[in-house]
Residue frames relative to the residue before (quaternion, step in Angstrom):
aa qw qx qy qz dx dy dz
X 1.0000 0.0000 0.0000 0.0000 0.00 0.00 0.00
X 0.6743 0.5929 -0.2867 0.3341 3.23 1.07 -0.91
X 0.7680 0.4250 -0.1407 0.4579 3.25 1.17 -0.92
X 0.3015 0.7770 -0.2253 0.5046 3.47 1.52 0.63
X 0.1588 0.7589 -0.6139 0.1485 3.55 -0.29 1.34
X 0.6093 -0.3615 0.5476 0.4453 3.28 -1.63 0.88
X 0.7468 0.3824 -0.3199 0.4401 3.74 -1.84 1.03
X 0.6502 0.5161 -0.3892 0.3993 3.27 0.55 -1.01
X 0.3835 -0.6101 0.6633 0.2019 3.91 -1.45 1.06
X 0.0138 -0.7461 0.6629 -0.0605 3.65 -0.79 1.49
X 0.3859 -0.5878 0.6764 0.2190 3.56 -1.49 0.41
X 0.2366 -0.6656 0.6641 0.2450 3.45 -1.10 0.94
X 0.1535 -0.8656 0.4762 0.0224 3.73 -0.88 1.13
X 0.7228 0.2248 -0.1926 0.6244 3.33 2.08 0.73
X 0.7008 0.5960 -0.2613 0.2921 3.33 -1.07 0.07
X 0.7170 -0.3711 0.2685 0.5255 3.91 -0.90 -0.97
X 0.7309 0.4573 -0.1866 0.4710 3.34 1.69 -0.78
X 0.3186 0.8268 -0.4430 0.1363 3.74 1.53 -0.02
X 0.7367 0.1809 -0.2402 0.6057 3.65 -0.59 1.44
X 0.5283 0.5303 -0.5333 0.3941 3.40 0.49 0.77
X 0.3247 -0.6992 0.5972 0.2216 4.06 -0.73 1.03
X 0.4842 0.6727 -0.5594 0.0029 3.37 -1.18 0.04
X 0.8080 -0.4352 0.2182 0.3318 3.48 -1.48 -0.74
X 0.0665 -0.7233 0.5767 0.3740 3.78 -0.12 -0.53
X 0.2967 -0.7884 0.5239 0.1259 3.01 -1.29 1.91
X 0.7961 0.1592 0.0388 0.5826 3.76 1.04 -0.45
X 0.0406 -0.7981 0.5887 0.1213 4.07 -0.82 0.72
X 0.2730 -0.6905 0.6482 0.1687 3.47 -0.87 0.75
X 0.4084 -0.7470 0.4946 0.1748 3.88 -0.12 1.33
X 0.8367 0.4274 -0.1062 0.3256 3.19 0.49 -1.65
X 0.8054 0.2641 -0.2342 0.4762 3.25 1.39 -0.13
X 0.7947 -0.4261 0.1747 0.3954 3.32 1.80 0.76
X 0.7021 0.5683 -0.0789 0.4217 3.11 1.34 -1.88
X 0.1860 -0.7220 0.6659 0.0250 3.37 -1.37 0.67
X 0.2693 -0.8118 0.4991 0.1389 3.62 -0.89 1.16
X 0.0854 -0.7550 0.6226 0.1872 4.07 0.01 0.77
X 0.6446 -0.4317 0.6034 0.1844 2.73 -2.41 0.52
X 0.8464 0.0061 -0.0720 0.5276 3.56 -1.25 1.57
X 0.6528 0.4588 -0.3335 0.5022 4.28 1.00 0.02
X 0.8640 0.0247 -0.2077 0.4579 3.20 -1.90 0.95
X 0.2463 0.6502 -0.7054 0.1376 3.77 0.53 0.67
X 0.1936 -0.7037 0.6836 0.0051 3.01 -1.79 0.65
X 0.5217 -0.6049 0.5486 0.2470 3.96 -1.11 0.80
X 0.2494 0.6088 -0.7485 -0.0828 3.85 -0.63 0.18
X 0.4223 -0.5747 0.6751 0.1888 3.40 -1.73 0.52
X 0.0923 -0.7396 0.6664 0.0197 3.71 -1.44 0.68
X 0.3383 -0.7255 0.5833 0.1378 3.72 -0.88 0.89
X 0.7047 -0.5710 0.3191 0.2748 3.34 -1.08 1.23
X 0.1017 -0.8673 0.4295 0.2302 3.56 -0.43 0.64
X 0.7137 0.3540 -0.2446 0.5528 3.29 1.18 0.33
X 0.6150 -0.5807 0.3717 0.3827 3.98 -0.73 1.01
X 0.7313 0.3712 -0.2058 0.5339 4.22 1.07 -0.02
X 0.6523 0.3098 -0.3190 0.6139 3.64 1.30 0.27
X 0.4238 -0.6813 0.5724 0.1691 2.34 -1.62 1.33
X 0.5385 -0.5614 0.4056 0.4799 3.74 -1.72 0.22
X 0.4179 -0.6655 0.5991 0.1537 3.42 -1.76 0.13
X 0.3447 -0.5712 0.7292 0.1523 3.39 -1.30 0.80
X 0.0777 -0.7802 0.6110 -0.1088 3.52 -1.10 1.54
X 0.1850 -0.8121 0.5533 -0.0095 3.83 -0.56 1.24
X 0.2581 0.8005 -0.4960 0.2158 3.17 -0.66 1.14
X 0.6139 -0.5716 0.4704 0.2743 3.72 -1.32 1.09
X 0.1025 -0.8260 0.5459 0.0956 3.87 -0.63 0.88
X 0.6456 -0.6004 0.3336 0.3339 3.55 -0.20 0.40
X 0.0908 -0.7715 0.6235 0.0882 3.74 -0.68 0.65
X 0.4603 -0.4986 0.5930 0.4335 3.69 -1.32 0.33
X 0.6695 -0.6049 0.4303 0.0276 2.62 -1.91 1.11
X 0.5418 0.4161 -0.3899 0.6175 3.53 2.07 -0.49
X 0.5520 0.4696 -0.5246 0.4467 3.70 0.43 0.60
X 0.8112 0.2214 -0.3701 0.3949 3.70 0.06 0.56
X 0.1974 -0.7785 0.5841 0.1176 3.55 -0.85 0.00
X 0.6329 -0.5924 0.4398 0.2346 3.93 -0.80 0.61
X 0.1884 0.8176 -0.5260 0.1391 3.26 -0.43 0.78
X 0.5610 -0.5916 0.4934 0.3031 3.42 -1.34 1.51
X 0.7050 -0.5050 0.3620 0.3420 3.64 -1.92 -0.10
X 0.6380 0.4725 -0.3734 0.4799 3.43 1.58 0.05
X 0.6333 -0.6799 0.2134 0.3020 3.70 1.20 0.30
X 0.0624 0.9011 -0.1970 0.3813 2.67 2.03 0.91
X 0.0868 -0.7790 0.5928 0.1847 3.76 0.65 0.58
X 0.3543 0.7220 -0.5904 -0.0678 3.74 -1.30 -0.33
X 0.5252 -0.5724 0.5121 0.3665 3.98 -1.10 0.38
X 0.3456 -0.7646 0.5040 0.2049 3.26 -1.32 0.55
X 0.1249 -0.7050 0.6957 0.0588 3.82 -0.58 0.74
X 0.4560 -0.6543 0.6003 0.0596 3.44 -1.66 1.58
X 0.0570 0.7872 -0.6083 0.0836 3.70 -0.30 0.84
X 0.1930 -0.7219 0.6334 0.2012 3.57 -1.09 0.68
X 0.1078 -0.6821 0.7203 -0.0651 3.27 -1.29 1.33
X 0.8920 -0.0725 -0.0734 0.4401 3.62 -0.83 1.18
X 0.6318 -0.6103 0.1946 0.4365 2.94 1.22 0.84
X 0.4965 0.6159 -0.3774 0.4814 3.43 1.06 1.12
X 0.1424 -0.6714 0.5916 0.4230 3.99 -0.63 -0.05
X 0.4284 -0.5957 0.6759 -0.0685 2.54 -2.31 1.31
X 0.1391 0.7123 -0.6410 -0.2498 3.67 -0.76 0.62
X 0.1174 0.7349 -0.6514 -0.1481 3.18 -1.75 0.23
X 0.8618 -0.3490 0.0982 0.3549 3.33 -1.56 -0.25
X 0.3146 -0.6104 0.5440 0.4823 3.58 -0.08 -0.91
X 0.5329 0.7043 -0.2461 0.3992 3.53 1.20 -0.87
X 0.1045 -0.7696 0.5749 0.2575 3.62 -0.17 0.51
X 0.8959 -0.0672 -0.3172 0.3036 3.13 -1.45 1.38
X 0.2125 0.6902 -0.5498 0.4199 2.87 1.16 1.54
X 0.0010 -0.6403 0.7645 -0.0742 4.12 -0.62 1.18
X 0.4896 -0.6257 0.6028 -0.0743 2.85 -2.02 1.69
C-alpha cells in the first residue's frame, strides 16, 4: 500500500475483475483500499428529495483492497516494488530483474 501512487498501471490479481490492467484513480490509506479507473463500478439508486424531483440512478467506482492489485510495467508484467536509495533519494523499482516501471 505504501508504495502506491495515484497513476500507477496495476493488475487486478483477485476477485470479479481478475486480469483487468488499469489505473488507480484515488487511495484511501487508512482503510487499505485503492479506487481504479472504469473498475468495480457499482449502481446505487437515490430517492427524490423533494415532492418535484424525480429519483436518480448513480454510477460509481467502489474501492477494492489494496492486496488485490499488484504494479505492473507497460508490457503487463506484474512485479512487487522494493524502495532503494540511489544518490541519496528513494527509488521505487521492481523486484523483478529487468522489469522497468
Amino acid at each position: 500500500m505504501k508504495n502506491l501512487k495515484i497513476g500507477d498501471r496495476v493488475k487486478v490479481i483477485s476477485g470479479q475483475e481478475k486480469g483487468k490492467i488499469t489505473k488507480i484513480k484515488s487511495l484511501i490509506r487508512k482503510k487499505g483500499k485503492v479506487v481504479l479507473e472504469n473498475t468495480n463500478t457499482r449502481i446505487k439508486h437515490t430517492k427524490p428529495a423533494k415532492t418535484n424531483e424525480a429519483g436518480k440512478i448513480i454510477q460509481f467506482e467502489a474501492p477494492i483492497d489494496a492486496s488485490n492489485v499488484m504494479i505492473c510495467n507497460e508490457d503487463g508484467i506484474v512485479s512487487r516494488i522494493e524502495l532503494s536509495f540511489e544518490n541519496g533519494k528513494k527509488q521505487r523499482r521492481a523486484k523483478k530483474p529487468n522489469v522497468k516501471l
